[in-house]
N, CA, C and O atoms as CSV, one atom per row, in Angstrom:
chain,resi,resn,atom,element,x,y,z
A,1,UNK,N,N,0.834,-1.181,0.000
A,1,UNK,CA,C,0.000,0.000,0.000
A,1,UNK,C,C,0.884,1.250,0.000
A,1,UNK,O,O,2.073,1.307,0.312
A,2,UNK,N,N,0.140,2.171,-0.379
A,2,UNK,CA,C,1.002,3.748,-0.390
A,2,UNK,C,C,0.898,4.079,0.515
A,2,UNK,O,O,-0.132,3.856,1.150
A,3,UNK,N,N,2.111,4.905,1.105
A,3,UNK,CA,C,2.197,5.378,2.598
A,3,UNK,C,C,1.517,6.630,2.616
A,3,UNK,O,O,1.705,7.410,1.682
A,4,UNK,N,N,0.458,7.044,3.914
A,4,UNK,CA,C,-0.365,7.930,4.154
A,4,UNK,C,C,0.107,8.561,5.177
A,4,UNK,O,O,0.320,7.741,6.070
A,5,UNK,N,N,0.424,9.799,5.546
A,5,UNK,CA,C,0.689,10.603,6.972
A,5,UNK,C,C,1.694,9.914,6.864
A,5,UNK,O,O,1.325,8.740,6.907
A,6,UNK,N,N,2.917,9.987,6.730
A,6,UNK,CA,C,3.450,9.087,6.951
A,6,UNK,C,C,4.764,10.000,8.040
A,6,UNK,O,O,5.306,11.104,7.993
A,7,UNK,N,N,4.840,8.611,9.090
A,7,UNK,CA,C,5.075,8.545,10.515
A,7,UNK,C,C,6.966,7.782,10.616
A,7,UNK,O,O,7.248,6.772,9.972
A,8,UNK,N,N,8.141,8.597,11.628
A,8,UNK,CA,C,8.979,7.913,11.490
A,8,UNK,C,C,9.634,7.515,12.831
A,8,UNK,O,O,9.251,8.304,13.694
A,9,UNK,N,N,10.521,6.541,13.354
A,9,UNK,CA,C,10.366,6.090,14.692
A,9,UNK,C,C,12.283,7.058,14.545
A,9,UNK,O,O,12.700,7.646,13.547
A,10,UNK,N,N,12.921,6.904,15.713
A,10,UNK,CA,C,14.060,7.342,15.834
A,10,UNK,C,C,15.273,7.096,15.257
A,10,UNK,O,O,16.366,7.662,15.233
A,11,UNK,N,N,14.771,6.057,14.777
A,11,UNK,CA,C,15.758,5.629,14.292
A,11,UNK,C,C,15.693,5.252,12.252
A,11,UNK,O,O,16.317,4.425,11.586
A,12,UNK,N,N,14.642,6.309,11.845
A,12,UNK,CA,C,14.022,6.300,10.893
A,12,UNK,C,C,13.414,5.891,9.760
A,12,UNK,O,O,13.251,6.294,8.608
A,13,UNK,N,N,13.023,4.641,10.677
A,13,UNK,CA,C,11.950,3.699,9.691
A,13,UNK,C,C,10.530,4.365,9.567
A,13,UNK,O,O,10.220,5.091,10.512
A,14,UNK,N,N,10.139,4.307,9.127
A,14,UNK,CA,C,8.690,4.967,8.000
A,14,UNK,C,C,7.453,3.962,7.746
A,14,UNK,O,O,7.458,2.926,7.080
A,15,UNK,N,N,6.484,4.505,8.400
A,15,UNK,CA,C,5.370,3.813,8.301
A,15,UNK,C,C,3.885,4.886,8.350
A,15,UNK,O,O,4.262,6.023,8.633
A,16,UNK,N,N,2.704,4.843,8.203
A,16,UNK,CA,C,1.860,5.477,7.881
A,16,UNK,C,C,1.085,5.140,9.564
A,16,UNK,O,O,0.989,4.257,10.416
A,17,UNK,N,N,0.720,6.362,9.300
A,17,UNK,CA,C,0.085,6.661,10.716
A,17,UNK,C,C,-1.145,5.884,11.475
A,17,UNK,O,O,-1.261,5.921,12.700
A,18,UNK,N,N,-1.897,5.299,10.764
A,18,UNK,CA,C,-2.650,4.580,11.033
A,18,UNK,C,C,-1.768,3.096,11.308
A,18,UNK,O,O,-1.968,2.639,12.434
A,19,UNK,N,N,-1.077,2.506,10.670
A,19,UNK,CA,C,-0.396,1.423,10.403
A,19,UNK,C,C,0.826,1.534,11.770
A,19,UNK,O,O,1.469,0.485,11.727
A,20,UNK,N,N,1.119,2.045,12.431
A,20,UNK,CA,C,1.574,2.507,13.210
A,20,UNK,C,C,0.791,2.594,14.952
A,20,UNK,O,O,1.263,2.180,16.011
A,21,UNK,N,N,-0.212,3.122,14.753
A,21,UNK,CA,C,-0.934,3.267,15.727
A,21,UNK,C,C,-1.480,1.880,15.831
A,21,UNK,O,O,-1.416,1.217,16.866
A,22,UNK,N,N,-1.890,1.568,14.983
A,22,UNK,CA,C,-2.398,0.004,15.368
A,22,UNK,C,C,-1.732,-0.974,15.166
A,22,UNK,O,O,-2.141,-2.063,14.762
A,23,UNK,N,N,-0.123,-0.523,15.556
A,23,UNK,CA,C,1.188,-1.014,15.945
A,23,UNK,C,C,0.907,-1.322,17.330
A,23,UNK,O,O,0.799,-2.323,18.038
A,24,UNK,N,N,0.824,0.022,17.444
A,24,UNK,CA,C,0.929,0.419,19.248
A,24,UNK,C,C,0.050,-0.171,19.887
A,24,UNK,O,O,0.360,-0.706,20.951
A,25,UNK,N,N,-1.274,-0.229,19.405
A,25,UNK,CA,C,-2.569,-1.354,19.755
A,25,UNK,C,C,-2.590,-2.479,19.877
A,25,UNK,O,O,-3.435,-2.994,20.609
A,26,UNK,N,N,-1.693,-3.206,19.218
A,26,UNK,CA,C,-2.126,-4.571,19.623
A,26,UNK,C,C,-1.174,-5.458,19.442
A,26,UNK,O,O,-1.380,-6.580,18.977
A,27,UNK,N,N,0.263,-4.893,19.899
A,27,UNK,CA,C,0.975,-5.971,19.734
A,27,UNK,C,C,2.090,-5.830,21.756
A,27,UNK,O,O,3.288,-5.681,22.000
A,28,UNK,N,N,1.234,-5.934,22.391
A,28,UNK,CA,C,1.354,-6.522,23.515
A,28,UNK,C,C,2.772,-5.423,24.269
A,28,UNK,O,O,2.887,-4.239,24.588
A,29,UNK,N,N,3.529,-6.493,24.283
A,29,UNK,CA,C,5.013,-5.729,25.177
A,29,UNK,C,C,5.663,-4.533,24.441
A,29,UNK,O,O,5.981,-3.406,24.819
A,30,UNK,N,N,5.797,-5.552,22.573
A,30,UNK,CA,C,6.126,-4.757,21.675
A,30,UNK,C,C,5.709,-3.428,21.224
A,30,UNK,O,O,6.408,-2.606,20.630
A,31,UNK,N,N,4.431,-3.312,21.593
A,31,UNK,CA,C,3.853,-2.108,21.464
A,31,UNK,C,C,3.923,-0.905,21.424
A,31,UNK,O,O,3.137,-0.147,20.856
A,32,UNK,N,N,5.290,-0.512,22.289
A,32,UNK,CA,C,5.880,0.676,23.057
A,32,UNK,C,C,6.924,1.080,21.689
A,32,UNK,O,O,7.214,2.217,21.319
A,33,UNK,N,N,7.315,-0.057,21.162
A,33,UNK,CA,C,8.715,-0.021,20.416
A,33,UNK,C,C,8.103,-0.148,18.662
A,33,UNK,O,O,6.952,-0.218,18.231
A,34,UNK,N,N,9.825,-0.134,17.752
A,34,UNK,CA,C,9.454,0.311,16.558
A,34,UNK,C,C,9.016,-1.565,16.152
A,34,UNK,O,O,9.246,-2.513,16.903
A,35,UNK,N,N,8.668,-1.603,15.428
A,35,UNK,CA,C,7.803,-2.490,14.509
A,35,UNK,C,C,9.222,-3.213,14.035
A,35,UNK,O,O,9.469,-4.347,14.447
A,36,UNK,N,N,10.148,-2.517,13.155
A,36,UNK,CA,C,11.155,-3.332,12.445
A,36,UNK,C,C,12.754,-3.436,13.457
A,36,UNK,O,O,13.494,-4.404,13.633
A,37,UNK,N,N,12.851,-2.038,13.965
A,37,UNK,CA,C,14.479,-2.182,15.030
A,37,UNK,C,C,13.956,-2.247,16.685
A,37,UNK,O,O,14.687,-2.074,17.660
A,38,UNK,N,N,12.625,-2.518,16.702
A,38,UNK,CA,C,12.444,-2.763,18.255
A,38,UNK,C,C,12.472,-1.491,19.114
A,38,UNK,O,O,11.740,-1.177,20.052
A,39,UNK,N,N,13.533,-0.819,18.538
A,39,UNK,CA,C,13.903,0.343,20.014
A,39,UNK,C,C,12.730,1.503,20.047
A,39,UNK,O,O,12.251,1.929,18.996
A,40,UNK,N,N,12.339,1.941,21.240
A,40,UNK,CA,C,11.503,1.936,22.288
A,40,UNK,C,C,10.970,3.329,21.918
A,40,UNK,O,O,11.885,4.141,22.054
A,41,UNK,N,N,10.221,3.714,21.643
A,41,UNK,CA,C,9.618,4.866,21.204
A,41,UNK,C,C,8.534,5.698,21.824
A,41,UNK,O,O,7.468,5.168,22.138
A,42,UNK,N,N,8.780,7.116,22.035
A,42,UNK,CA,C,7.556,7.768,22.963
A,42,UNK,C,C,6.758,8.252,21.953
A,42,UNK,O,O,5.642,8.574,22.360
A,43,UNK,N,N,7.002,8.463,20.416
A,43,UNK,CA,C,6.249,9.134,19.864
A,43,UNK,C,C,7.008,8.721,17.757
A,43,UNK,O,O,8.078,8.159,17.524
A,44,UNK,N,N,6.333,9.068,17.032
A,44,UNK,CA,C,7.030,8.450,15.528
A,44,UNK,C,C,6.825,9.973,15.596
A,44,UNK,O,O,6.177,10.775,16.269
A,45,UNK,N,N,7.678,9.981,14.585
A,45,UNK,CA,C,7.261,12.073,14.412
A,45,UNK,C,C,7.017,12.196,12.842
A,45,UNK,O,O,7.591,11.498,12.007
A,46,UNK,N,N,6.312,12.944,12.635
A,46,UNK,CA,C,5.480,13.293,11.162
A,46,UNK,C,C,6.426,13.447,9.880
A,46,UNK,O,O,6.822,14.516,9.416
A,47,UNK,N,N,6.564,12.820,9.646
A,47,UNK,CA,C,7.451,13.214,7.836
A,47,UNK,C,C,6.649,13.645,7.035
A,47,UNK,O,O,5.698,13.130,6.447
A,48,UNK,N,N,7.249,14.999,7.040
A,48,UNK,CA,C,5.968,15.941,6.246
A,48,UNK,C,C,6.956,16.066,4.868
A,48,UNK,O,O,6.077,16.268,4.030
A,49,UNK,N,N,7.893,16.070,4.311
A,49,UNK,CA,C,8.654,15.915,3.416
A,49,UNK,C,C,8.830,14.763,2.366
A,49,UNK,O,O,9.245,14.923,1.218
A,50,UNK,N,N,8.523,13.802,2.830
A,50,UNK,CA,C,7.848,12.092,2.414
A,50,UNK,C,C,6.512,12.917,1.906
A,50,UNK,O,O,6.359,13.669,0.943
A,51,UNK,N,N,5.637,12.490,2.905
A,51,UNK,CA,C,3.989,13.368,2.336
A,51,UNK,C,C,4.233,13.937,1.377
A,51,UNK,O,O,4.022,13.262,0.370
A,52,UNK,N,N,4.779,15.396,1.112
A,52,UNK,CA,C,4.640,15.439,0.035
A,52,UNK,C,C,5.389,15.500,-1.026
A,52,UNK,O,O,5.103,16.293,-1.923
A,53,UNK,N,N,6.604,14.582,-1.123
A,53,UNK,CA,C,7.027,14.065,-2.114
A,53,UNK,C,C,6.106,12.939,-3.014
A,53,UNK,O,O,6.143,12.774,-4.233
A,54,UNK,N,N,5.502,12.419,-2.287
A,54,UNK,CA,C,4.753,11.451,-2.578
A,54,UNK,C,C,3.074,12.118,-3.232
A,54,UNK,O,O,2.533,11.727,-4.266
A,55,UNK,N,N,2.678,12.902,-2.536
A,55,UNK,CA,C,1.764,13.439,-3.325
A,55,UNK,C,C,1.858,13.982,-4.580
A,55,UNK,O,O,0.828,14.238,-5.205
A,56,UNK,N,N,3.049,14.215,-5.083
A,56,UNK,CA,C,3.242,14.999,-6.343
A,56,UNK,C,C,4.044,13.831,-6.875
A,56,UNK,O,O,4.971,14.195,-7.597
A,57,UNK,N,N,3.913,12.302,-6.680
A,57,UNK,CA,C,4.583,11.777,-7.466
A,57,UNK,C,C,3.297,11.484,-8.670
A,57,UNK,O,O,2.107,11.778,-8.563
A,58,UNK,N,N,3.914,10.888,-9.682
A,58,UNK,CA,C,2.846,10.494,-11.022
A,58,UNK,C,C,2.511,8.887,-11.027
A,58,UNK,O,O,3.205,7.936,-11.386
A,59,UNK,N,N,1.542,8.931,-10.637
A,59,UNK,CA,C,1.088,7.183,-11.079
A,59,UNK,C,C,0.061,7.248,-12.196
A,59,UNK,O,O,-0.533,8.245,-12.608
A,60,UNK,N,N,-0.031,5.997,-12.602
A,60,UNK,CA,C,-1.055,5.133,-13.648
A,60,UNK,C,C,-1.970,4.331,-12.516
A,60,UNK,O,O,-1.672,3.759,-11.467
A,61,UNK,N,N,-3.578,4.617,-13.415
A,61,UNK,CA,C,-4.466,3.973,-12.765
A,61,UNK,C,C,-4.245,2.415,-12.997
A,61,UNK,O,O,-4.174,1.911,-14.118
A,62,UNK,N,N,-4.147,1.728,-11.828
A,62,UNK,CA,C,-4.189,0.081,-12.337
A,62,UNK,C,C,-5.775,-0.662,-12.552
A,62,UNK,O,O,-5.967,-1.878,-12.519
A,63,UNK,N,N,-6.830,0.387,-12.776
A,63,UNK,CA,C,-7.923,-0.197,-13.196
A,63,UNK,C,C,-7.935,-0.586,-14.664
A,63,UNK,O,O,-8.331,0.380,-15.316
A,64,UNK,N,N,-7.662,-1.592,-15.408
A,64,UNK,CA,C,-8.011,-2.419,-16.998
A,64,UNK,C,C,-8.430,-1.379,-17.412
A,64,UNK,O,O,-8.963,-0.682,-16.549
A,65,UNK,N,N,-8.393,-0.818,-18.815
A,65,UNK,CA,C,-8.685,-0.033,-19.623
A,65,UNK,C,C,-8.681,1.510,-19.114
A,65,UNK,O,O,-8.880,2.307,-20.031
A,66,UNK,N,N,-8.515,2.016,-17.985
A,66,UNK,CA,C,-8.051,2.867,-17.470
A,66,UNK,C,C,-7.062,4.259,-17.908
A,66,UNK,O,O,-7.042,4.892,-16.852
A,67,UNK,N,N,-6.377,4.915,-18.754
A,67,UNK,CA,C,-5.771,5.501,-19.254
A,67,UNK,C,C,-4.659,6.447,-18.300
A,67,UNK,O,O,-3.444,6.615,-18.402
A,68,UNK,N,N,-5.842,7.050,-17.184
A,68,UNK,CA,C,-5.720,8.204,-16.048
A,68,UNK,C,C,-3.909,7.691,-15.796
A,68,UNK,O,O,-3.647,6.495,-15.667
A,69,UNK,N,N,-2.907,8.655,-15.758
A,69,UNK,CA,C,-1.625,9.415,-14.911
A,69,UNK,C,C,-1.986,10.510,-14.939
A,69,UNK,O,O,-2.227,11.288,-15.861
A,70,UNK,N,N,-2.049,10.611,-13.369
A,70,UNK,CA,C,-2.042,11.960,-12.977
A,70,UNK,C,C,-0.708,11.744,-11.298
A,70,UNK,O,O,-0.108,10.763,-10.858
A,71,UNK,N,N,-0.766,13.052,-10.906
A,71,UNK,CA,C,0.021,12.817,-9.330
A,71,UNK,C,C,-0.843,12.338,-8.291
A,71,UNK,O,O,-2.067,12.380,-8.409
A,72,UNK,N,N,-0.302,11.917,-7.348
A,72,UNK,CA,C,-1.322,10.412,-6.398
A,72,UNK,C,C,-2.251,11.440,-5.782
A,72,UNK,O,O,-3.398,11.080,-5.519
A,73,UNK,N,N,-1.712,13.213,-5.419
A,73,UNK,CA,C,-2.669,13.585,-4.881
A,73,UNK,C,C,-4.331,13.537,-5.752
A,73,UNK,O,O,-5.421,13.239,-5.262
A,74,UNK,N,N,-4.132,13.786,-6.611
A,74,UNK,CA,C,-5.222,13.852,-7.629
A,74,UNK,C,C,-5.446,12.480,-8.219
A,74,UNK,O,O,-6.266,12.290,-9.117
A,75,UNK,N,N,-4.829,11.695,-7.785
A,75,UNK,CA,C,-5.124,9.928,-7.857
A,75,UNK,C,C,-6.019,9.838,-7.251
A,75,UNK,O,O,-7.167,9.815,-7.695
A,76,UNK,N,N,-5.544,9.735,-5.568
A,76,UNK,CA,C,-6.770,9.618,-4.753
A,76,UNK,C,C,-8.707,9.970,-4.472
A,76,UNK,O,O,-9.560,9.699,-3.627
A,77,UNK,N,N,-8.613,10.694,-5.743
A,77,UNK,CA,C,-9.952,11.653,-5.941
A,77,UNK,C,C,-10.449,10.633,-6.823
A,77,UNK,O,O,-11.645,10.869,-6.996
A,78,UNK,N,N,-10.014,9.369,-7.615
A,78,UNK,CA,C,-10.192,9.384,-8.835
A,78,UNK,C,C,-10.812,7.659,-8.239
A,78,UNK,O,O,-10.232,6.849,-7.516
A,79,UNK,N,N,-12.252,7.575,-8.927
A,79,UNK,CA,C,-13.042,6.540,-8.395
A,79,UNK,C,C,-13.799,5.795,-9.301
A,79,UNK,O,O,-14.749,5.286,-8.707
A,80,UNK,N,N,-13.782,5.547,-10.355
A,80,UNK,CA,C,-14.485,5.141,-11.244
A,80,UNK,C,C,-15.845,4.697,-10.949
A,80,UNK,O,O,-16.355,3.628,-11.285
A,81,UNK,N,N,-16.447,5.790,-10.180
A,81,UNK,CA,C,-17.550,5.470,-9.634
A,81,UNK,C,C,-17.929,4.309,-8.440
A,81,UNK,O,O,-19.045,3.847,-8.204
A,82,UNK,N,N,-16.987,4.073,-7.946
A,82,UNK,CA,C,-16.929,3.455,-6.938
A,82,UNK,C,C,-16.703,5.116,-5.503
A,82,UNK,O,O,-16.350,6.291,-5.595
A,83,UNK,N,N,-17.128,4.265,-4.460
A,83,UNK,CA,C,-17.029,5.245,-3.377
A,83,UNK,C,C,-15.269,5.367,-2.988
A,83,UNK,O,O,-14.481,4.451,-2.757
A,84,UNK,N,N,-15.058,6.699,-3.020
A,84,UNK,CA,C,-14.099,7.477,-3.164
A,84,UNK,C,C,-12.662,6.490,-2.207
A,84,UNK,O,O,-11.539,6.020,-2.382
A,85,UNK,N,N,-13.485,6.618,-1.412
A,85,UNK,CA,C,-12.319,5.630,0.308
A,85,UNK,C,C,-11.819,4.478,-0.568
A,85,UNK,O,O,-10.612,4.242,-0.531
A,86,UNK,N,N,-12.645,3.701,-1.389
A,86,UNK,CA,C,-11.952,2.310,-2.014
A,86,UNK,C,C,-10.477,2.170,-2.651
A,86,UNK,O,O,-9.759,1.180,-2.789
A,87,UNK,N,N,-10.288,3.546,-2.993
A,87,UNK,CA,C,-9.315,3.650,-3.961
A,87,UNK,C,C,-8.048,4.281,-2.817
A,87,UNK,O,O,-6.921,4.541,-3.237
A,88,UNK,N,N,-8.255,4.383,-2.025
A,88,UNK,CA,C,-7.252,4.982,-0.844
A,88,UNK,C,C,-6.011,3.724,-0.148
A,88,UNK,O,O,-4.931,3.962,0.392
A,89,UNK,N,N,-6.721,2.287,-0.441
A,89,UNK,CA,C,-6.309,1.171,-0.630
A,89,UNK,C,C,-5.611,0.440,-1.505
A,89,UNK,O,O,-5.682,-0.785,-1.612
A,90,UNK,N,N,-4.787,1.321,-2.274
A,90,UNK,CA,C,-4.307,0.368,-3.739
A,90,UNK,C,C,-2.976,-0.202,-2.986
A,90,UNK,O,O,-2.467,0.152,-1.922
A,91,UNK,N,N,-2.616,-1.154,-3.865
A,91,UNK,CA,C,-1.228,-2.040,-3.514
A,91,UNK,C,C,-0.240,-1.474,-4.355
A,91,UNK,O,O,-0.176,-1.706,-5.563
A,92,UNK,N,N,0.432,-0.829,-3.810
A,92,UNK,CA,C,1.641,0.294,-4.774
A,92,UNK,C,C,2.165,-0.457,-5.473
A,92,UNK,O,O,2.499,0.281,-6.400
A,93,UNK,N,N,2.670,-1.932,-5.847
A,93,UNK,CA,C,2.923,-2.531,-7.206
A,93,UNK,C,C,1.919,-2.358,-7.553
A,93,UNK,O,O,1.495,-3.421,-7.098
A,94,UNK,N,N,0.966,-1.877,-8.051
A,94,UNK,CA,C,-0.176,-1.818,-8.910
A,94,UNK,C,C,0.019,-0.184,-9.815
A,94,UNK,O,O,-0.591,0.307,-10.765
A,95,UNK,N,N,0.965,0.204,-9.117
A,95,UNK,CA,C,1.181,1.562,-9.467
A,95,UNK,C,C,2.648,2.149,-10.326
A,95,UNK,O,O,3.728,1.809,-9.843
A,96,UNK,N,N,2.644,2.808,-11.277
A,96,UNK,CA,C,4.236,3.087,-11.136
A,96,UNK,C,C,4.490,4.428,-10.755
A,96,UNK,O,O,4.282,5.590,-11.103
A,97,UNK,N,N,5.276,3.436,-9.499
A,97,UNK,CA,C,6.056,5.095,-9.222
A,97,UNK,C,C,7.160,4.903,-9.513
A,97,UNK,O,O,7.633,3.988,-10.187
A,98,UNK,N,N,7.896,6.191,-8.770
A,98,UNK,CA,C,9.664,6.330,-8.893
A,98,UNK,C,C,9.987,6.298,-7.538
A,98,UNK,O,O,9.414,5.833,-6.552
A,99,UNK,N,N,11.100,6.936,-7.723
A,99,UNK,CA,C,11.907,6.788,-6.811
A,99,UNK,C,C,11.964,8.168,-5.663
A,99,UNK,O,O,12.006,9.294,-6.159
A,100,UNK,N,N,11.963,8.022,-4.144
A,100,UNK,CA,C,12.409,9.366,-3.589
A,100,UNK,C,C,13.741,8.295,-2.311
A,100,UNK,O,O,13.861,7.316,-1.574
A,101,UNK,N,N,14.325,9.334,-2.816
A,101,UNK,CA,C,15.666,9.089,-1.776
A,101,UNK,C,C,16.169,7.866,-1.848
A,101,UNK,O,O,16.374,7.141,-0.875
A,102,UNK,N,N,16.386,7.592,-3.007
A,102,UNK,CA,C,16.744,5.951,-3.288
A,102,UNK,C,C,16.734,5.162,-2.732
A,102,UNK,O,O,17.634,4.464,-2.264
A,103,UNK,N,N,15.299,5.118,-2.663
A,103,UNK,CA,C,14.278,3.726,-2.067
A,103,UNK,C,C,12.955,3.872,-3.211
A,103,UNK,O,O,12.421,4.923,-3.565
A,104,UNK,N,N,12.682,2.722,-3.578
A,104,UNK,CA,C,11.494,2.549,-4.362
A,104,UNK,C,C,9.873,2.560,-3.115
A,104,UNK,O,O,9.620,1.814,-2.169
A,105,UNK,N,N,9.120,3.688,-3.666
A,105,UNK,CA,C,7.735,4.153,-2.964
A,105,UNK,C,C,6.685,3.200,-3.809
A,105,UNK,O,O,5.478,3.250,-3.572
């Protein structure tokens, strides 16, 4: 999935804010700590620079016959008549993006 709000622990692994919080929810001892390096976290702090690199990146719709590239912010709007939230869910191989900070998004 494409990262949303996206949230970073201290040691700067990157995860989306929701995906994160319901880190913190329900995984017991671990809960306190990061998801991938463990170490112990009071708070992920906002990567607002990610956000919006990522909003102005360019994807292709992966709906069949589909044509639409536009940037993901103006992706997300885009519903083929389906209710809007459905499409907030895509599986980013379904998408092409590029590259920010040489790591594939």
């Amino acid at each position: 999935m494409i990262i949303r709000d996206a949230r970073q622990c201290d040691n700067k692994h990157v995860f989306c804010a929701t995906c994160v919080f319901a880190w913190s929810m329900t995984y017991g001892s671990n809960s306190d700590k990061c998801p991938v390096c463990r170490s112990k976290q009071q708070d992920y702090m906002k990567h607002n620079k990610l956000d919006s690199e990522l909003e102005y990146k360019w994807v292709k719709c992966p709906e069949p016959g589909c044509a639409l590239r536009c940037p993901l912010r103006d992706f997300l709007q885009h519903s083929h008549g389906k209710h809007k939230s459905v499409i907030t869910y895509v599986r980013y191989e379904t998408l092409m993006l590029g590259f920010v900070g040489g790591c594939l998004i």
